[in-house]
C-alpha positions as CSV (number, residue, x, y, z in Angstrom):
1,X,117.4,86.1,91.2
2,X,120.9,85.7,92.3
3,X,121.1,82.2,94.1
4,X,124.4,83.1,95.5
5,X,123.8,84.8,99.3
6,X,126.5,87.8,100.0
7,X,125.9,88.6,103.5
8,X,124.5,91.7,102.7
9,X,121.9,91.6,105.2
10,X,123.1,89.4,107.8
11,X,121.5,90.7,111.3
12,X,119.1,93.2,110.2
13,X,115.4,93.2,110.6
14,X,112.8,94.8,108.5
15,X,109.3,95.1,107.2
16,X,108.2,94.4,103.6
17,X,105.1,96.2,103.0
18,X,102.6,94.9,99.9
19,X,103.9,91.3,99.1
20,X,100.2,89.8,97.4
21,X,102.2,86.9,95.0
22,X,104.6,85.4,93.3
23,X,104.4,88.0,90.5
24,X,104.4,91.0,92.8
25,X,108.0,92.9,93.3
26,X,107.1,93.4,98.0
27,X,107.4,89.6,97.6
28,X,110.8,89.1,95.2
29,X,112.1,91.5,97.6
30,X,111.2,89.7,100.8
31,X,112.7,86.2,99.7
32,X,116.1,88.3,98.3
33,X,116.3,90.3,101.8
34,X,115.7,87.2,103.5
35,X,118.7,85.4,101.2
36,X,120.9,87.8,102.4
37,X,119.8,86.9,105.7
38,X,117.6,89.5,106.9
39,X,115.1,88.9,109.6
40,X,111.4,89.8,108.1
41,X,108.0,90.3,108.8
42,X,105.5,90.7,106.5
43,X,102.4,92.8,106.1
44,X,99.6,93.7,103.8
45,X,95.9,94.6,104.3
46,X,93.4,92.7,105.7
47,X,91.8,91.2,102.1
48,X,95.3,90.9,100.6
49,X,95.9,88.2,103.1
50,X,92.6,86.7,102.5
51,X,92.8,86.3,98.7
52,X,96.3,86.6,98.1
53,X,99.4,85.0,99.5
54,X,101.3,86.3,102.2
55,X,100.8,83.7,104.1
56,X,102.5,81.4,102.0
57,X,105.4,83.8,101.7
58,X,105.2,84.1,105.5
59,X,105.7,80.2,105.8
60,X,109.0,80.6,103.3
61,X,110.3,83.1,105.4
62,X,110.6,80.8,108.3
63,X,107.2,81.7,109.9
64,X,108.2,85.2,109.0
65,X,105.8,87.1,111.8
66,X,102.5,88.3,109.6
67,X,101.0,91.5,110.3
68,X,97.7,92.9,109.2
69,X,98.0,96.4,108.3
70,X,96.2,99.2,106.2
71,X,98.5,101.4,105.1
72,X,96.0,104.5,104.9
73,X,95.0,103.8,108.1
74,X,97.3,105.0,111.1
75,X,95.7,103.3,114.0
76,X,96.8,100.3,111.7
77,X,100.3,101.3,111.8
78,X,100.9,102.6,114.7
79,X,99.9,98.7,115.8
80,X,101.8,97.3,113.3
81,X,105.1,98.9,114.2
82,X,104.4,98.1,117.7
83,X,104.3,94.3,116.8
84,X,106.5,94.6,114.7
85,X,109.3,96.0,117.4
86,X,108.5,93.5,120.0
87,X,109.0,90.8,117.7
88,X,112.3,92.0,115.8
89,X,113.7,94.8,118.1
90,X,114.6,98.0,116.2
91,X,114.3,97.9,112.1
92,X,116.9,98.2,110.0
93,X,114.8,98.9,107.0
94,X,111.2,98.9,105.6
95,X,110.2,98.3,102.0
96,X,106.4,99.8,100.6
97,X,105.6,98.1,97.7
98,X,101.8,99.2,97.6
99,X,99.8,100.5,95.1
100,X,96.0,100.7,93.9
101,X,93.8,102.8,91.4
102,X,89.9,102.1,91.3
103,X,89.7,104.5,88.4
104,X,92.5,102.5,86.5
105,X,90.6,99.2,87.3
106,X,87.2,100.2,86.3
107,X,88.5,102.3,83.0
108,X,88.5,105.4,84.0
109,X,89.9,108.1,81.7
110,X,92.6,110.3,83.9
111,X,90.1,113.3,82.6
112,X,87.0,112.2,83.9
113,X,87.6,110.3,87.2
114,X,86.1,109.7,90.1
115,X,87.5,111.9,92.6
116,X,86.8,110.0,95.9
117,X,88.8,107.2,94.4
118,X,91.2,109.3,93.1
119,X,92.0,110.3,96.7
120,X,92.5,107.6,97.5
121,X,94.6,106.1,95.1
122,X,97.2,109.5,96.4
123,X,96.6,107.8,100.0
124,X,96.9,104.3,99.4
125,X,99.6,104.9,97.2
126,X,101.7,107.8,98.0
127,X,100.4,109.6,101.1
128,X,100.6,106.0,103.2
129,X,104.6,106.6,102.6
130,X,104.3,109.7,105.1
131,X,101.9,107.7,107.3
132,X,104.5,104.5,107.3
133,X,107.7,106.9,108.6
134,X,105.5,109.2,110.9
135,X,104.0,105.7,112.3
136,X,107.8,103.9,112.6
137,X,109.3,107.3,114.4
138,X,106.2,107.4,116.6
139,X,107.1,104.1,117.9
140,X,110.7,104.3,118.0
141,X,110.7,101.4,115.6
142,X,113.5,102.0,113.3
143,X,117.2,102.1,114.5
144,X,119.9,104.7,113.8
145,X,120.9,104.2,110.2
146,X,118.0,102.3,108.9
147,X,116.6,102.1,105.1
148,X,113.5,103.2,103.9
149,X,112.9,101.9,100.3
150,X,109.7,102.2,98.1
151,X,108.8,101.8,94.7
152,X,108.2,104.0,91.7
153,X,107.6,104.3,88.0
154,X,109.0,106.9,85.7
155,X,105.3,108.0,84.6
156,X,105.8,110.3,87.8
157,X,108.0,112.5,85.6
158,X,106.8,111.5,82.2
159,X,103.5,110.9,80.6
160,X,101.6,107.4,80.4
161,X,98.3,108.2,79.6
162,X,96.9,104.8,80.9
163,X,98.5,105.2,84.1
164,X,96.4,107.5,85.3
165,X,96.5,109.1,88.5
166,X,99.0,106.2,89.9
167,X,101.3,108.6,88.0
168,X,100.2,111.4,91.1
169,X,100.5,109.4,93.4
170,X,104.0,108.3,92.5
171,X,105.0,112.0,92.1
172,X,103.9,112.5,95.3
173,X,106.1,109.5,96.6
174,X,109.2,110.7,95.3
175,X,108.3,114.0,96.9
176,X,107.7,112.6,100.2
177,X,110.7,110.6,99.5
178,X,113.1,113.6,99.7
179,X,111.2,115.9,102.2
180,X,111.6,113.0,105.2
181,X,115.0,112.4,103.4
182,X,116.2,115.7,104.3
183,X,114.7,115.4,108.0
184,X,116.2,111.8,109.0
185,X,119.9,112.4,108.1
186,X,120.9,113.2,111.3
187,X,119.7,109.5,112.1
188,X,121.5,108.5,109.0
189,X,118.3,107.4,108.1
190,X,118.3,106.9,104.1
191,X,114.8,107.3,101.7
192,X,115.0,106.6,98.3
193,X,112.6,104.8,95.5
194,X,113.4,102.8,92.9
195,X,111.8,103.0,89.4
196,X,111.6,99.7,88.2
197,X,110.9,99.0,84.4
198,X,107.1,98.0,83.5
199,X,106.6,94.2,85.4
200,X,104.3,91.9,84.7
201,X,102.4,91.5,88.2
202,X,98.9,91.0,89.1
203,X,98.7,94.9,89.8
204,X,99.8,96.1,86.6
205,X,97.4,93.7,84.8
206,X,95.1,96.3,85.0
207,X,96.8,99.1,83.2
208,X,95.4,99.6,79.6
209,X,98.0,98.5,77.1
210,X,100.4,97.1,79.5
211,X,101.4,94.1,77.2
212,X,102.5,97.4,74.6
213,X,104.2,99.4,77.2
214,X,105.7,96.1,78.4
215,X,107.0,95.2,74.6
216,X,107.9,99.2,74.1
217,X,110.0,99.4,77.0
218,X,111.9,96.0,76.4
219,X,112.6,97.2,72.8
220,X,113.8,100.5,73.5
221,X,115.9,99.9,77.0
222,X,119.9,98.9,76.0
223,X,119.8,95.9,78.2
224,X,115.9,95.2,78.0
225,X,113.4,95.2,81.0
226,X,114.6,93.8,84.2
227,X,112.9,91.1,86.0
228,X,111.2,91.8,89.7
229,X,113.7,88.8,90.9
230,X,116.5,91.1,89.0
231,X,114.9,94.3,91.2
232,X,114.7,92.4,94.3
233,X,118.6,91.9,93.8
234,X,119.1,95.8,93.3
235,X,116.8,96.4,96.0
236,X,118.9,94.4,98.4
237,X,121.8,96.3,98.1
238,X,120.1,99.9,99.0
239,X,118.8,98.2,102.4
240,X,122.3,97.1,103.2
241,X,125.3,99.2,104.3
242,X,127.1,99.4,101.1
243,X,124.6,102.6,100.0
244,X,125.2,104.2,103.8
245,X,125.0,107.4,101.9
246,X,122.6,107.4,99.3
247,X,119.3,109.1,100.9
248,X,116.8,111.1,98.8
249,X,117.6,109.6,95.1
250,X,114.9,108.3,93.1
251,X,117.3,105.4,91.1
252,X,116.0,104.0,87.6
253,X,116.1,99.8,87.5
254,X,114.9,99.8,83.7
255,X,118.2,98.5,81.8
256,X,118.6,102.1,80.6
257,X,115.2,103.1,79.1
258,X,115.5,106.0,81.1
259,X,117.6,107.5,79.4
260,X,116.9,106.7,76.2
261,X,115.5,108.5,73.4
262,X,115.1,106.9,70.3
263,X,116.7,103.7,68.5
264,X,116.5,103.6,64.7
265,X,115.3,100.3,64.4
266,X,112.1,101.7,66.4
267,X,112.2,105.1,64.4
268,X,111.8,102.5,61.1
269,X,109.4,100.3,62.8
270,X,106.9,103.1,63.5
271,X,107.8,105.0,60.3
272,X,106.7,102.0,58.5
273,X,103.8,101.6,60.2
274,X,102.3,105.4,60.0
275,X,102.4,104.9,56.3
276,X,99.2,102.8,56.3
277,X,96.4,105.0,57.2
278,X,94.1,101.5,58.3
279,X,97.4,100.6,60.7
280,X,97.3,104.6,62.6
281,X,93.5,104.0,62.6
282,X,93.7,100.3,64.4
283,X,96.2,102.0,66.6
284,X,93.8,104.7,67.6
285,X,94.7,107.8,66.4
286,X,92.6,110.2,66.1
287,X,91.8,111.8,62.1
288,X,93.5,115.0,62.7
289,X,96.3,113.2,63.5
290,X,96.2,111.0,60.3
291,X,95.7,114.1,58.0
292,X,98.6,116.1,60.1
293,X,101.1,113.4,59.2
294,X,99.8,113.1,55.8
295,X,100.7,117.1,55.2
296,X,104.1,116.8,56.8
């Protein structure tokens, strides 16, 4: 994280939604926005604050005000923005950095789920976007040019078969993203989400493979996998006025993964590898696949 403060935030007020720990991108975000010398509160649901750490982020923020919130539930919001506005006045921004999938953390396959958790893994993680603006507007809580930012990963336009149905419920971010997008500009109210690159947090612990997506990522992107500190400093600068008029964009923070396709060095690497029929077998690839590469 940049340890030199630019002003970019100086005066404005906002909400970080999500912050759990240390490893978790809400709470990079809050101490960067906070650096630039934003005014904060923060908020997560009612066991997050129990057995993770907000309050301890609360205390670093300068006894950042610390509001219990469930972001699937709007009575919840509607009392958090409340507090939220007599504490800080209007909002210059809000941040949702939440995200859960029972079916991911009890292994799951994406083609035999359970469907009452698969609802609501779309709420928690993509529906409680809507509920979060609807709630703010209801209350009058955000002022006239204000910055809504939340967080995405590219599997909600391409295929990670361990992430599951997190990968609907980020497609239906982005979509919610640029349908209230469209609606706030004549508040000059901005929406966008950033894609960050695969993160080590607590969350994404419990995603299949993550260490090999993690490692595949870093090898493939041009300037490697950014660091949630590193996202926190990019975040920062779409809550402040220098992006006045970006509104709708879903931006990639990956070091260029995105737009990758292949290196060489990784075309030899798995070449290499798909020679040894034991090696495609510990991988696990199914036989048909084996024998298809074997005739081509």
């Amino acid at each position: 994280m940049a340890s030199q403060s630019y002003g970019l935030l100086k005066g404005k007020t906002g909400i970080v939604f999500g912050p759990l720990d240390e490893t978790s991108l809400g709470w990079q975000i809050a101490l960067a926005a906070a650096r630039e010398g934003a005014k904060l509160a923060i908020s997560n649901v009612a066991v997050a604050l129990r057995v993770g750490k907000p309050a301890e982020l609360a205390k670093m923020l300068g006894d950042a005000p610390l509001i219990q919130c469930d972001v699937s539930n709007s009575s919840e919001i509607d009392a958090c923005f409340k507090e939220a506005k007599e504490k800080l006045g209007s909002l210059d921004f809000f941040v949702h950095s939440v995200g859960m999938s029972q079916n991911i953390r009890k292994g799951l396959k994406y083609e035999k789920p359970n469907y009452d958790w698969f609802l609501k893994t779309l709420d928690v993680s993509g529906l409680s976007l809507h509920r979060l603006i609807h709630g703010a507007l209801a209350a009058d809580a955000l002022a006239d040019g204000a910055s809504i930012l939340s967080l995405s990963y590219i599997a909600a336009e391409r295929t990670f078969t361990t992430y599951s149905d997190m990968a609907d419920a980020k497609a239906l971010l982005e979509s919610i993203t640029r349908s209230f997008g469209a609606r706030l500009g004549e508040k000059k109210i901005r929406v966008n989400t950033v894609s960050q690159s695969p993160t080590p947090t607590r969350a994404g612990a419990g995603i299949v493979d993550f260490d090999k997506i993690y490692e595949f990522a870093n090898l493939l992107s041009p300037l490697g996998n950014p660091t949630a500190e590193e996202c926190a400093d990019y975040v920062v600068t779409l809550l402040s006025d220098l992006t006045r008029k970006v509104t709708m964009q879903n931006l990639f923070h990956d070091g260029g993964y995105s737009s990758m396709g292949m290196t060489t060095e990784l075309l030899h690497l798995i070449h290499h590898a798909a020679a040894s029929d034991e090696k495609m077998r510990e991988a696990g690839f199914e036989e048909y696949m084996i024998e298809r590469v074997r005739k081509e």
